[in-house]
GUDOFI-505605 format. One record per residue (C-alpha): y, z, x; chain; residue number from 0; residue in three letters. Coordinates in steps of 0.25 Angstrom, whole numbers, plus 5000, padded with zeros to 4 digits. Layout:
! residues N
<node Y="Y" Z="Z" X="X" chain="A" n="NUM" res="ALA"/>
...
***
This chain:
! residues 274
<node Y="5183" Z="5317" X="4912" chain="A" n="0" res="UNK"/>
<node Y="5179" Z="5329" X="4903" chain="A" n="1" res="UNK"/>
<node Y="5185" Z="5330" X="4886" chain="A" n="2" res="UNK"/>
<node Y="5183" Z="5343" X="4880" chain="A" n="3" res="UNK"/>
<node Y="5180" Z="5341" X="4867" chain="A" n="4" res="UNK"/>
<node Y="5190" Z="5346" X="4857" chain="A" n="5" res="UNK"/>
<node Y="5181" Z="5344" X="4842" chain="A" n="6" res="UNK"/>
<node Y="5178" Z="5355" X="4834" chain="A" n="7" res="UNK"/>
<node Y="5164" Z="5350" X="4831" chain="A" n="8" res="UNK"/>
<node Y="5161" Z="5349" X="4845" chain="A" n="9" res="UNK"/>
<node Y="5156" Z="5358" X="4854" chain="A" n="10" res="UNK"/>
<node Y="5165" Z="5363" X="4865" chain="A" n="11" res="UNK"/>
<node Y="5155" Z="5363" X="4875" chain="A" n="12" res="UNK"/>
<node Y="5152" Z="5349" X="4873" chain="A" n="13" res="UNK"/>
<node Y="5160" Z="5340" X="4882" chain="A" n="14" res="UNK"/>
<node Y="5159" Z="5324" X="4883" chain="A" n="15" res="UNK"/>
<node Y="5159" Z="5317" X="4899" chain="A" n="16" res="UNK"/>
<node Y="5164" Z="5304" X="4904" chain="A" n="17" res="UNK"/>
<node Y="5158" Z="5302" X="4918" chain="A" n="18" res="UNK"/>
<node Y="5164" Z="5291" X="4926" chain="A" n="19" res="UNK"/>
<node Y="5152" Z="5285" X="4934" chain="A" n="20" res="UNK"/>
<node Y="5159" Z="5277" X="4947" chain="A" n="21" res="UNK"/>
<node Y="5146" Z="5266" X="4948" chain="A" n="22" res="UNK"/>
<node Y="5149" Z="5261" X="4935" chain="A" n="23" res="UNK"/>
<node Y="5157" Z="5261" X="4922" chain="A" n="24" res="UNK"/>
<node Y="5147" Z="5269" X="4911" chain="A" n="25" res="UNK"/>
<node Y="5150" Z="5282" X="4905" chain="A" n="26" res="UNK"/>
<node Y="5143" Z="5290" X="4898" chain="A" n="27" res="UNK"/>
<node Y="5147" Z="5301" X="4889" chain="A" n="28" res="UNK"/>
<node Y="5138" Z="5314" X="4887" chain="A" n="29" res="UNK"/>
<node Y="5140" Z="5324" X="4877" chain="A" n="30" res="UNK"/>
<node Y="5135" Z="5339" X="4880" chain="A" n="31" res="UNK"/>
<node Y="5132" Z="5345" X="4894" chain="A" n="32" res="UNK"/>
<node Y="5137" Z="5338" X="4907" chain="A" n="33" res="UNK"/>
<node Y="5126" Z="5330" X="4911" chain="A" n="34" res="UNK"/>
<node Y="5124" Z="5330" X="4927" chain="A" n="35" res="UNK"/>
<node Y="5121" Z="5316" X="4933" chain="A" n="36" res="UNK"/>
<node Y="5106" Z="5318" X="4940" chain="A" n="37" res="UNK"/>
<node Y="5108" Z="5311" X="4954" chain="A" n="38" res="UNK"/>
<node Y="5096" Z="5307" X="4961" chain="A" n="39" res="UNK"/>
<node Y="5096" Z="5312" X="4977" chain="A" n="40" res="UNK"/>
<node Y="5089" Z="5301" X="4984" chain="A" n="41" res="UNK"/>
<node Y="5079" Z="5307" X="4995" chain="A" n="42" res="UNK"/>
<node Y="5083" Z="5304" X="5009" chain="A" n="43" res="UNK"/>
<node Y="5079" Z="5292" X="5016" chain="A" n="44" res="UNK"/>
<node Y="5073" Z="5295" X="5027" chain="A" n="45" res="UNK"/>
<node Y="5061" Z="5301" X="5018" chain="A" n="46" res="UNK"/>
<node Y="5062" Z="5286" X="5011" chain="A" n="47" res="UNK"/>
<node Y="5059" Z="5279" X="5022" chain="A" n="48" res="UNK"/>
<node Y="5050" Z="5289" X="5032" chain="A" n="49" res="UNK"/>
<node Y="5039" Z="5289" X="5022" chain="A" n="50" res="UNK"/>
<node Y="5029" Z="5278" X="5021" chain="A" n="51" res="UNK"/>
<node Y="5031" Z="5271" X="5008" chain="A" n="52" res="UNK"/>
<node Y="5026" Z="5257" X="5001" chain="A" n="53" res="UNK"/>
<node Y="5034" Z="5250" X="4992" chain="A" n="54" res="UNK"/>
<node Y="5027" Z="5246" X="4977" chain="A" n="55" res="UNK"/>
<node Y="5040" Z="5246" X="4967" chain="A" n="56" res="UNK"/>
<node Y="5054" Z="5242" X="4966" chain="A" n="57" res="UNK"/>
<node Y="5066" Z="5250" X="4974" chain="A" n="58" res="UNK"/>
<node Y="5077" Z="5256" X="4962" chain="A" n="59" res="UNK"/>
<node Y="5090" Z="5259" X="4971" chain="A" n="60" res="UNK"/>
<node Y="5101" Z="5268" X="4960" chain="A" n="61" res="UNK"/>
<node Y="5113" Z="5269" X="4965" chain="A" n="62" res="UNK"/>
<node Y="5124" Z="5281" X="4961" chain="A" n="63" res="UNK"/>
<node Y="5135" Z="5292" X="4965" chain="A" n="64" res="UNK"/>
<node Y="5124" Z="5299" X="4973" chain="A" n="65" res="UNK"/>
<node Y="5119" Z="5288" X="4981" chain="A" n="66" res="UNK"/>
<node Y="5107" Z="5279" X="4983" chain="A" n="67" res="UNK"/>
<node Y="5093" Z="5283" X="4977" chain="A" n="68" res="UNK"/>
<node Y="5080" Z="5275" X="4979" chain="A" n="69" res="UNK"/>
<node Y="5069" Z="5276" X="4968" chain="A" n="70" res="UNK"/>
<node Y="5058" Z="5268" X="4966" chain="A" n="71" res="UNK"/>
<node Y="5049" Z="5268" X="4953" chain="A" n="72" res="UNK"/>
<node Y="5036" Z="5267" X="4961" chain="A" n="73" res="UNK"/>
<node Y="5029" Z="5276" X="4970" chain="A" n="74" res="UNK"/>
<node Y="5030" Z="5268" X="4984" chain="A" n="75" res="UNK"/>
<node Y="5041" Z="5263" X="4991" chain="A" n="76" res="UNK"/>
<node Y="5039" Z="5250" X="4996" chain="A" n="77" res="UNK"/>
<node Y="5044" Z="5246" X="5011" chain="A" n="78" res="UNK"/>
<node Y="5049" Z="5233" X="5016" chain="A" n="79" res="UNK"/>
<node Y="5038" Z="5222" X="5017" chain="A" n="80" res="UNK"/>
<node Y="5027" Z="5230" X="5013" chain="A" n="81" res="UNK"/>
<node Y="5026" Z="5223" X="5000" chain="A" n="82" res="UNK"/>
<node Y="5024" Z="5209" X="5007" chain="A" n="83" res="UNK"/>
<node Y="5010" Z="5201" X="5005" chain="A" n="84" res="UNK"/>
<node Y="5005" Z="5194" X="5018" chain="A" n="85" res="UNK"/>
<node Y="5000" Z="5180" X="5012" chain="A" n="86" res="UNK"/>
<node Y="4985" Z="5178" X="5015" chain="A" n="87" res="UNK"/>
<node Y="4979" Z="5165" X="5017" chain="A" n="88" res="UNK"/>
<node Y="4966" Z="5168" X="5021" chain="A" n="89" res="UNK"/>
<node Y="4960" Z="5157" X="5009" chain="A" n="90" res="UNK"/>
<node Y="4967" Z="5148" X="5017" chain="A" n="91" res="UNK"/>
<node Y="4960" Z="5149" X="5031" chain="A" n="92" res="UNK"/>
<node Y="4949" Z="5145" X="5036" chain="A" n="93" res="UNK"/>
<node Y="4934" Z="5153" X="5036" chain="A" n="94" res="UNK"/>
<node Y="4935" Z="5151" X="5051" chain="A" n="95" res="UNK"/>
<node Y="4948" Z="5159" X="5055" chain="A" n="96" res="UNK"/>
<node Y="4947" Z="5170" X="5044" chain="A" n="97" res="UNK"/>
<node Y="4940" Z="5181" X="5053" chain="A" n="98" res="UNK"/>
<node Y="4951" Z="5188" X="5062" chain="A" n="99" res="UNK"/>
<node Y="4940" Z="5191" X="5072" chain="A" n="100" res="UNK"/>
<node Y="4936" Z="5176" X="5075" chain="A" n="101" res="UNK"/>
<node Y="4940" Z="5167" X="5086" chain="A" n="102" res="UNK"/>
<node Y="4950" Z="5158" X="5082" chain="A" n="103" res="UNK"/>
<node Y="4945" Z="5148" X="5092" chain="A" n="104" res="UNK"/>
<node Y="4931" Z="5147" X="5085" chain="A" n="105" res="UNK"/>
<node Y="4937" Z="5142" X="5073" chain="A" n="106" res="UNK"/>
<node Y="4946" Z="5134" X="5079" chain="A" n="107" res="UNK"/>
<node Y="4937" Z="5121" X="5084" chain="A" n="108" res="UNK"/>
<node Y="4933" Z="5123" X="5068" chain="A" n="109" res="UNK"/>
<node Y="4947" Z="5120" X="5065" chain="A" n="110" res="UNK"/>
<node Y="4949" Z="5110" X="5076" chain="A" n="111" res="UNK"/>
<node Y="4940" Z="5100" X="5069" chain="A" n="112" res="UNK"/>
<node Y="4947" Z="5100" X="5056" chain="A" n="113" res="UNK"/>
<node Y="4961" Z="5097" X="5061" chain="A" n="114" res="UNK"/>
<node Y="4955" Z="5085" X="5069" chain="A" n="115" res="UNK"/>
<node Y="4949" Z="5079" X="5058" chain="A" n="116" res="UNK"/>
<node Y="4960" Z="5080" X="5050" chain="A" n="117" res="UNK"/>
<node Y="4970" Z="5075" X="5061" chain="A" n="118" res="UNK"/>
<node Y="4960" Z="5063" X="5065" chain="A" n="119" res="UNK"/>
<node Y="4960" Z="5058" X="5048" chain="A" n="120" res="UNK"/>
<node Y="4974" Z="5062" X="5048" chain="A" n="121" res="UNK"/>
<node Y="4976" Z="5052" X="5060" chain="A" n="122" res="UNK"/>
<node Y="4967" Z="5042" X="5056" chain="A" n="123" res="UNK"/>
<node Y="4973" Z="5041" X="5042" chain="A" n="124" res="UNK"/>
<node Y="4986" Z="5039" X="5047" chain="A" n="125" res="UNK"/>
<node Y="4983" Z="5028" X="5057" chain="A" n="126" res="UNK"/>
<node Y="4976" Z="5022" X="5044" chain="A" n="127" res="UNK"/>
<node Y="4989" Z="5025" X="5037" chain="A" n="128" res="UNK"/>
<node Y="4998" Z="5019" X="5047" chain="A" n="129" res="UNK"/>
<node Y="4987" Z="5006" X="5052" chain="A" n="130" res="UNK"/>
<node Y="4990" Z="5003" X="5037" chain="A" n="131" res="UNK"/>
<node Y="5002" Z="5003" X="5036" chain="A" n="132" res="UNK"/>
<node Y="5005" Z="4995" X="5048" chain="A" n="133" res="UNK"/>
<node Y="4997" Z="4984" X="5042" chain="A" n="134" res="UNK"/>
<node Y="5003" Z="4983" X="5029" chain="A" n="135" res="UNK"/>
<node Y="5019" Z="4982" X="5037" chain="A" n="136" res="UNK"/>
<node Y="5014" Z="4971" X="5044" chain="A" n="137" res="UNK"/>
<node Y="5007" Z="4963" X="5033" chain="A" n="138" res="UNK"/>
<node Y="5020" Z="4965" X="5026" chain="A" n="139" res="UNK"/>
<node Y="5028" Z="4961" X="5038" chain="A" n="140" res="UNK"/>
<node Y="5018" Z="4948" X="5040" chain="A" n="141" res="UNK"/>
<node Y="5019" Z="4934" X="5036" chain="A" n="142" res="UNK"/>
<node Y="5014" Z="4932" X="5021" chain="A" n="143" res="UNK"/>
<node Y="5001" Z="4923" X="5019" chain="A" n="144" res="UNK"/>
<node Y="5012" Z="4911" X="5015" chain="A" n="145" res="UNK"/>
<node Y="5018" Z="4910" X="5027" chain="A" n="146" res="UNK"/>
<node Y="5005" Z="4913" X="5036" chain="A" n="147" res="UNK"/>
<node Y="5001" Z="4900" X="5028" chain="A" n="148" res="UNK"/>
<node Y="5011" Z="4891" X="5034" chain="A" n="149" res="UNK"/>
<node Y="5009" Z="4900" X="5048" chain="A" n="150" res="UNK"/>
<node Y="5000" Z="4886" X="5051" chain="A" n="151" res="UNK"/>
<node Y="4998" Z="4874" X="5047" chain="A" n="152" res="UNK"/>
<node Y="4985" Z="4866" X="5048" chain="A" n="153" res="UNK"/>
<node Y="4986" Z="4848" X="5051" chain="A" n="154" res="UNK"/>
<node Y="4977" Z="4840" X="5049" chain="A" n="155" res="UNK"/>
<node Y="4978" Z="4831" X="5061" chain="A" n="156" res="UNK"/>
<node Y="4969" Z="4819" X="5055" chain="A" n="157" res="UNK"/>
<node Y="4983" Z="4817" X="5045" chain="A" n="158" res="UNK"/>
<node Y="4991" Z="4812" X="5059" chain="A" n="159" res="UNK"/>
<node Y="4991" Z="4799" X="5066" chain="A" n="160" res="UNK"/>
<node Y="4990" Z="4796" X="5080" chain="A" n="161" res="UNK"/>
<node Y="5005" Z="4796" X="5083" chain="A" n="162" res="UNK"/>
<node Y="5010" Z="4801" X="5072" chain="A" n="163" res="UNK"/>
<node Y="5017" Z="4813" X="5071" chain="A" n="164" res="UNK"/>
<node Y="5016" Z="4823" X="5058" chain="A" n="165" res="UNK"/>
<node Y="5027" Z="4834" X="5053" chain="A" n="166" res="UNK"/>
<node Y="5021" Z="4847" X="5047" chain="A" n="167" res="UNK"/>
<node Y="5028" Z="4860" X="5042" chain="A" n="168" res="UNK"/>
<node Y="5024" Z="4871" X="5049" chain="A" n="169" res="UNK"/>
<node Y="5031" Z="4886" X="5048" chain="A" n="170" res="UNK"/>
<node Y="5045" Z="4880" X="5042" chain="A" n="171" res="UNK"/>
<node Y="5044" Z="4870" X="5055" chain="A" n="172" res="UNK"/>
<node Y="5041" Z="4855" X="5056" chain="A" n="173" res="UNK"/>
<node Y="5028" Z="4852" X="5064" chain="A" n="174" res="UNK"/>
<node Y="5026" Z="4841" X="5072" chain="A" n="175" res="UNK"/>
<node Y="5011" Z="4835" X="5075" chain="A" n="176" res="UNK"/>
<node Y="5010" Z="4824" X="5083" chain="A" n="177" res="UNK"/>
<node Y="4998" Z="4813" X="5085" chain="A" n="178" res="UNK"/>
<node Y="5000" Z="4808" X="5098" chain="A" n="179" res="UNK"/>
<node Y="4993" Z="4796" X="5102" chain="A" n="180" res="UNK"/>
<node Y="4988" Z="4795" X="5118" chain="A" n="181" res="UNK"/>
<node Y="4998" Z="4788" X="5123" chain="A" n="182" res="UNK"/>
<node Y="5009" Z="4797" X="5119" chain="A" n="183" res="UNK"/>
<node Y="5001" Z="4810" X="5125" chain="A" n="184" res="UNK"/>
<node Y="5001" Z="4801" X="5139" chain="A" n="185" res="UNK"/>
<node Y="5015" Z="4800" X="5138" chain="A" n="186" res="UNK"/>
<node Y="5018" Z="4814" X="5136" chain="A" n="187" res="UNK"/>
<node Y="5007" Z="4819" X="5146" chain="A" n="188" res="UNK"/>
<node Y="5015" Z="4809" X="5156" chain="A" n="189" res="UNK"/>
<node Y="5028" Z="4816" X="5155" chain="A" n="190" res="UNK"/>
<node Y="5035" Z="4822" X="5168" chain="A" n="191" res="UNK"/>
<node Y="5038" Z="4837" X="5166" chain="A" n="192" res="UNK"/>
<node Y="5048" Z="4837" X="5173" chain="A" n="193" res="UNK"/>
<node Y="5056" Z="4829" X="5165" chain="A" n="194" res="UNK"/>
<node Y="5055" Z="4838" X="5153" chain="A" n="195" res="UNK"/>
<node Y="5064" Z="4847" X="5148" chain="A" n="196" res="UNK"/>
<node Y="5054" Z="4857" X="5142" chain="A" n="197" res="UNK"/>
<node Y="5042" Z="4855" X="5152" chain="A" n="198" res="UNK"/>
<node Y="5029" Z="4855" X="5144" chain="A" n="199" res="UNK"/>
<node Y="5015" Z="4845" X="5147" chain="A" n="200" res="UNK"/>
<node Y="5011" Z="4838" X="5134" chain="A" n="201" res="UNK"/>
<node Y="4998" Z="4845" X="5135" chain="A" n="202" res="UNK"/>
<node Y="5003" Z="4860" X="5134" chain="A" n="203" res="UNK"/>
<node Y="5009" Z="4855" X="5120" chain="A" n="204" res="UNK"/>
<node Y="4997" Z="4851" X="5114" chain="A" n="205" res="UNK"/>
<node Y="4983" Z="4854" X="5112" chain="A" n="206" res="UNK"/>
<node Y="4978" Z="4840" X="5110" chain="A" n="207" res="UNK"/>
<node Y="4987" Z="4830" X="5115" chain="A" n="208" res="UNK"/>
<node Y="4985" Z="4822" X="5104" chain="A" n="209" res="UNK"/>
<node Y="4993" Z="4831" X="5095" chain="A" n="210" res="UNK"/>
<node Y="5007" Z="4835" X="5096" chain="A" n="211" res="UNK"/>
<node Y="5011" Z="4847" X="5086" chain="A" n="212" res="UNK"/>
<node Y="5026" Z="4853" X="5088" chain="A" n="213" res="UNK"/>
<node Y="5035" Z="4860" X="5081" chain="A" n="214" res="UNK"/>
<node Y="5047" Z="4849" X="5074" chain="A" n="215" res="UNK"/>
<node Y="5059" Z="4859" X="5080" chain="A" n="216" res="UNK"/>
<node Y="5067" Z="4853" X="5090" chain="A" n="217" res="UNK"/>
<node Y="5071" Z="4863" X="5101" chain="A" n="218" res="UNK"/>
<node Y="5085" Z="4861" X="5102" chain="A" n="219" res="UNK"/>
<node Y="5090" Z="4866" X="5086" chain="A" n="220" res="UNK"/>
<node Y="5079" Z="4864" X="5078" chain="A" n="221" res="UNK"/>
<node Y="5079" Z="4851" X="5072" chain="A" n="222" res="UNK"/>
<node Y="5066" Z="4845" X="5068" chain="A" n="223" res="UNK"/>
<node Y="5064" Z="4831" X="5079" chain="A" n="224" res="UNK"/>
<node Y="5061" Z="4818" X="5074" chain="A" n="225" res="UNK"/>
<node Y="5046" Z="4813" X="5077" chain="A" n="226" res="UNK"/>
<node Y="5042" Z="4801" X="5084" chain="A" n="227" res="UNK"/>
<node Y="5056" Z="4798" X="5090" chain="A" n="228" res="UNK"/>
<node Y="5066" Z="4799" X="5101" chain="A" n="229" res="UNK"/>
<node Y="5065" Z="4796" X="5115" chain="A" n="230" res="UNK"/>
<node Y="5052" Z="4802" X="5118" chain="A" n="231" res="UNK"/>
<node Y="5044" Z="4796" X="5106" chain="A" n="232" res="UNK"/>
<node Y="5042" Z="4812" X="5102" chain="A" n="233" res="UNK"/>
<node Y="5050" Z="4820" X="5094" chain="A" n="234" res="UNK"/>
<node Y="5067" Z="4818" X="5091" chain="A" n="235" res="UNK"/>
<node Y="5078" Z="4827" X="5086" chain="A" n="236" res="UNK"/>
<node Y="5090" Z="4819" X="5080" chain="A" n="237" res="UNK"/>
<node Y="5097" Z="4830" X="5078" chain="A" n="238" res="UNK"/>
<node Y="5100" Z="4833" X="5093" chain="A" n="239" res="UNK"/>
<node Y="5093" Z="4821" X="5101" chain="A" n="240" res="UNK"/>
<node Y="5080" Z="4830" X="5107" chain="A" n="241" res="UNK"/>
<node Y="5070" Z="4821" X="5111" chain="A" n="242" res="UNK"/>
<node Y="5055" Z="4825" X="5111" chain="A" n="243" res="UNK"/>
<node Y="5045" Z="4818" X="5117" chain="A" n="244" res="UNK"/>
<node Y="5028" Z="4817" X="5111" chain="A" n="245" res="UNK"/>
<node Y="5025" Z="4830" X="5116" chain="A" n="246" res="UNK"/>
<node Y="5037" Z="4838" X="5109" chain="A" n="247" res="UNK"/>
<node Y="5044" Z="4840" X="5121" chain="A" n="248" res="UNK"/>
<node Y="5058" Z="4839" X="5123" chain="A" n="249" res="UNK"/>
<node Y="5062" Z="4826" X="5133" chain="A" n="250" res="UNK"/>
<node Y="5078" Z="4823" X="5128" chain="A" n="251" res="UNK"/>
<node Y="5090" Z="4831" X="5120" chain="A" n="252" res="UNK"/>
<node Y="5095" Z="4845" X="5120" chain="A" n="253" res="UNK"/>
<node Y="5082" Z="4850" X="5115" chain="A" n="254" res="UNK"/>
<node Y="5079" Z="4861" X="5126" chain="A" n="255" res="UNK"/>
<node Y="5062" Z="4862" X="5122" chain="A" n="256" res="UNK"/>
<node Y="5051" Z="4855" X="5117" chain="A" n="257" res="UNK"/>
<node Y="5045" Z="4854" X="5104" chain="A" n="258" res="UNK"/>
<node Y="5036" Z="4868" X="5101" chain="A" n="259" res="UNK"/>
<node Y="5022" Z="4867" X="5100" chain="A" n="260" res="UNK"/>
<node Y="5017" Z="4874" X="5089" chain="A" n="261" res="UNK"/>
<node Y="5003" Z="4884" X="5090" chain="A" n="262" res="UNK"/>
<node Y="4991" Z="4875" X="5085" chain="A" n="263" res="UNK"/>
<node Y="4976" Z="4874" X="5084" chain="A" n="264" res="UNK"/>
<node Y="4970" Z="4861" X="5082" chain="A" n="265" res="UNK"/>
<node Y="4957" Z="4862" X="5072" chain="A" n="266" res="UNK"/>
<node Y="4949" Z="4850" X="5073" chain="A" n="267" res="UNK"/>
<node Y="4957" Z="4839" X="5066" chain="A" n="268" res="UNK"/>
<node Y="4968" Z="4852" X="5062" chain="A" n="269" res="UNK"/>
<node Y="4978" Z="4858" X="5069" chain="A" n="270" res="UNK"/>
<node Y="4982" Z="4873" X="5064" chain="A" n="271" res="UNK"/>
<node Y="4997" Z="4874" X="5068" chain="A" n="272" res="UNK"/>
<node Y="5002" Z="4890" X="5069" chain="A" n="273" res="UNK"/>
***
């Protein structure tokens, strides 16, 4: 849109512009002689890109009425991936394999030897590692030094008589030691095993046929026999009418085994039951 100026103190020849620009909404206003906008041909792009350029600077892309133009504000053109440092790690390899011309296999039985020994400590460490914590699991898991205590028992067999029979506490259970005099082991010795109900000699359930050391449980629930009575002259349960004869073993009632014989080791006039 053009104005002719119409003021006597201006001069006819001067005119005033208003350019509308489509890429945006600013003006500008001139006064004197038409100004011509400078448009900037870009050159063709096959002569971009047939020539061998390096890139050193930024890319400034301008975009107008007249098209696309590429400029750049240093002296070299910079391609794609041209700029990209390869990393180097030769500080970090060894002497042995920095020459290209060198046989890799020479240095290889160098190499060999040091990943050996590093695998051997490595395996010996963790069997170290692993022998130790298996042993502190089962010391944990084990029986504290209290109850090993009571694990056994030490009598001193000099503090019964000749048929007498003594009761001991031995792991939470009654403990029965008998002195039997020499009849009573001739009677025992004597008995037909046929006629038993849980067949067992009177020798395989003692070490000295003098001494007679069961456990106080009877076999049919659990209750603890009286000694020195019932039929037999051995051991007898009131609770359900099991008899037991000297030898612990089961002669009458609903008791289906005999008396159990503990493990024991007799140290001159000791006996170490457990």
């Amino acid at each position: 849109m053009n104005v002719i100026a119409k003021s006597t103190n201006v001069a006819p020849f001067l005119r005033a512009t208003t350019k509308c620009v489509p890429t945006g909404p600013k003006s500008s206003v001139t006064t004197g002689k038409v100004q011509k906008t400078k448009v900037i041909v870009p050159p063709p792009l096959h002569k971009v890109y047939t020539k061998s350029y390096t890139f050193s600077g930024p890319i400034r892309l301008n975009s107008g009425i007249a098209g696309i133009s590429i400029t750049s504000q240093a002296q070299q053109i910079r391609l794609s991936h041209t700029d990209i440092q390869v990393p180097d790690f030769s500080k970090y390899r060894r002497d042995s394999v920095q020459d290209p011309t060198c046989d890799s296999h020479e240095s290889l039985h160098k190499r060999q030897t040091f990943s050996y020994l590093i695998a051997g400590a490595t395996g010996v460490g963790a069997a170290y590692a692993g022998k130790a914590l298996i042993v502190d699991l089962v010391s944990c898991l084990s029986a504290s030094a209290d109850v090993l205590a009571l694990a056994k028992i030490e009598i001193k067999l000099d503090a019964i008589p000749e048929g007498k029979s003594a009761v001991f506490k031995w792991r939470g259970k009654p403990l029965f030691v008998r002195h039997r005099p020499q009849t009573e082991i001739a009677k025992e010795e004597a008995v037909d095993m046929s006629i038993l109900r849980d067949p067992e000699h009177d020798s395989a359930r003692v070490k000295r046929s003098e001494w007679l050391i069961v456990i106080g449980v009877c076999t049919h629930l659990g209750c603890v026999p009286i000694a020195n009575a019932g039929d037999f002259g051995g051991y007898y349960c009131p609770c359900h009418g099991s008899h037991y004869d000297a030898s612990g073993r089961i002669r009458k009632g609903p008791a289906p085994l005999n008396l159990e014989v503990p493990p024991y080791e007799f140290a001159e006039n000791i006996v170490v039951v457990g």
